[in-house]
N, C-alpha and C positions, 0 to 999 in steps of 0.2 A: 819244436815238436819232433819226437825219431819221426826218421822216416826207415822201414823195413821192406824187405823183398818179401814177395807170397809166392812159396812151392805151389808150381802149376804142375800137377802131374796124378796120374793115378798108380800106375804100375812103373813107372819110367820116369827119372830124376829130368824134369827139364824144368828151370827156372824163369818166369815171369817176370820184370821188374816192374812192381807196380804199386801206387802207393798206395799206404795202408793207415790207417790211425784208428789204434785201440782193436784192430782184430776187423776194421770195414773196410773191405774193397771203396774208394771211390767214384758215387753213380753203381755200384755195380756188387753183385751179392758173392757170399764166399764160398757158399756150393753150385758148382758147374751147373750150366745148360745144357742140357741134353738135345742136340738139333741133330732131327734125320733130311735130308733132302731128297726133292727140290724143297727150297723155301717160300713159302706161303706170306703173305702182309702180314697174317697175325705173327708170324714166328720171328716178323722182322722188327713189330711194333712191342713188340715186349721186351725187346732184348736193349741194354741201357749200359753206355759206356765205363768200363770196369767188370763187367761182366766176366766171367771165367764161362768157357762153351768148350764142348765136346761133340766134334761134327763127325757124323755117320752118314752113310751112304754114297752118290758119284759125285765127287765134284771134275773138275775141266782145269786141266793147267797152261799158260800163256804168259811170254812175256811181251815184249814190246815189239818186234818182228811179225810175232803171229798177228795179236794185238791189231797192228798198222793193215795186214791185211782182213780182217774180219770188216775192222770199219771200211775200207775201200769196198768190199762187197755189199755192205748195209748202203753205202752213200751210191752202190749202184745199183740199190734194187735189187741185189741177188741172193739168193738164199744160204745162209751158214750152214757149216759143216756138221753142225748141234744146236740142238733150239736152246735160244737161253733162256727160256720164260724158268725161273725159279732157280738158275740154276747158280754155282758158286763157281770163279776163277779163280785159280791159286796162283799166284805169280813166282813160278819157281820154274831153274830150267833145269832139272835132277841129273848128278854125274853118272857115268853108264854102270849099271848093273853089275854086280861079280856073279860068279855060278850061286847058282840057289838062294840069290834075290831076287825080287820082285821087283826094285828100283834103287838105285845109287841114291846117295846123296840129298835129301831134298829139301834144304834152308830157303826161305824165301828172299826175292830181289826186292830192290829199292820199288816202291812204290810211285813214286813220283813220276815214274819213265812211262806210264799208262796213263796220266791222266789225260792226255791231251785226248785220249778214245774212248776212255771212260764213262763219261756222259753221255754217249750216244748208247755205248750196250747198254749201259742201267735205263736208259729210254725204250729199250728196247727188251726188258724183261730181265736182264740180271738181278739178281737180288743180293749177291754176298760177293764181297774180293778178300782175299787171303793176303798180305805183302808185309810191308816195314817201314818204316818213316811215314812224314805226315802228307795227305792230299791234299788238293787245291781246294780255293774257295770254290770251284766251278761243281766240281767231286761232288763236294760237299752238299752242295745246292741240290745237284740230280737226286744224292741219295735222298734227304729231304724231301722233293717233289712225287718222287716216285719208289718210296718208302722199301730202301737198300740197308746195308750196311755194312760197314769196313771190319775185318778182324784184323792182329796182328800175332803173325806167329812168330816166335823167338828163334831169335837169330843166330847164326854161331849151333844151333841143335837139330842141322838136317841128316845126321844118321841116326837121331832118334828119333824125330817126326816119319824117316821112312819106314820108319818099325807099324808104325800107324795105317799104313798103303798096303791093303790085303789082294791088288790087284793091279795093273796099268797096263794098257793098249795106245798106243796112237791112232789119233782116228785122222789127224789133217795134218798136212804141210812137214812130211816126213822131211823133205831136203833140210828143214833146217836143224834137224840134228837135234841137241839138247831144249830148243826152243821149238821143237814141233809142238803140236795139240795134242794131251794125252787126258784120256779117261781113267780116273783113278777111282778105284774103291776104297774107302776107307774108313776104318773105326775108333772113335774115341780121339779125334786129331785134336790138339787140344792149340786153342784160338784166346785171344782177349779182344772184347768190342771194342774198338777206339774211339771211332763216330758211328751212331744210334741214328733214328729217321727225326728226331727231334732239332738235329744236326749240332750236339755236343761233342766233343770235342777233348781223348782222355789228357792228350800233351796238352792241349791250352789249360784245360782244369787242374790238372794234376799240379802242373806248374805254377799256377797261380795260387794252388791251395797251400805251398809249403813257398814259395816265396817271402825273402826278409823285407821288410822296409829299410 
């Protein structure tokens, strides 16, 4: 059976690889999700791997530095820098600015590098992560228990996803530089659900659906 790529974009060429048979996203429909934040159970219960999304409003970006400290502060009882009840982390650490942008650079990191914290924020009111590559069974589970979900944003396309960033501030842990905590505003970021709260899975499925004997 072909397998074809689906144009993930609206105004801006950024390419999605994801499989497709006869014109069906996998799990997931062929016109976009329209999600504003923070995210809500229901906006996380409807949304089903293969999904095409388009996220508006703040999300929070972290990678594994900041990441390590958020969780030392939760495992001490101490209050975070921003409430995560609803909120979404993008896992990017954006290169600096030229004049008259808003932000450099902003492709997302390997995913994998957060899972070890992960399950504690999504216990603690995360609801969405932004990354690349596949999460743990552990991830997996949280999202599951406590009805999350994972996007993935395409890789290789972080000066057109910063087209998307209508704003950014850092609000915590400015020493680290590209990996501080920034508050970004953004429109139309355009995302694919990988894992759902049903805890599916678009690499295992995907894979297994176009697999030879």
């Amino acid at each position: 059976m072909a397998r074809n790529t689906l144009l993930f974009t609206d105004t801006d060429t950024i390419h999605g690889h994801v499989a497709v048979d006869h014109g069906h996203v996998i799990g997931g429909t062929m016109e976009p999700v329209r999600l504003k934040t923070p995210l809500t159970d229901r906006d996380a219960e409807k949304l089903k791997i293969g999904d095409r999304v388009l996220i508006s409003g703040v999300i929070y970006t972290g990678r594994d530095a900041a990441h390590k400290r958020l969780f030392d502060l939760l495992k001490a009882g101490k209050d975070l820098p921003f409430d995560l009840r609803g909120q979404v982390i993008y896992y990017v650490g954006p290169t600096p600015e030229k004049p008259g942008q808003v932000i450099g650079s902003a492709g997302p990191t390997t995913s994998y590098r957060m899972d070890a914290f992960a399950p504690t924020l999504i216990e603690k009111g995360l609801k969405g992560m932004i990354g690349k590559g596949m999460r743990s069974d552990q991830v997996k589970e949280a999202m599951k228990r406590h009805k999350a979900v994972y996007f993935a944003a395409t890789g290789g396309a972080g000066a057109l996803l910063a087209k998307r960033v209508k704003k950014a501030e850092i609000v915590a842990y400015d020493d680290l530089g590209p990996e501080a905590i920034r508050r970004l505003e953004v429109e139309n970021l355009p995302v694919i659900v990988v894992n759902d709260v049903q805890g599916n899975d678009l690499y295992v499925e995907g894979a297994m659906k176009y697999k030879r004997d």
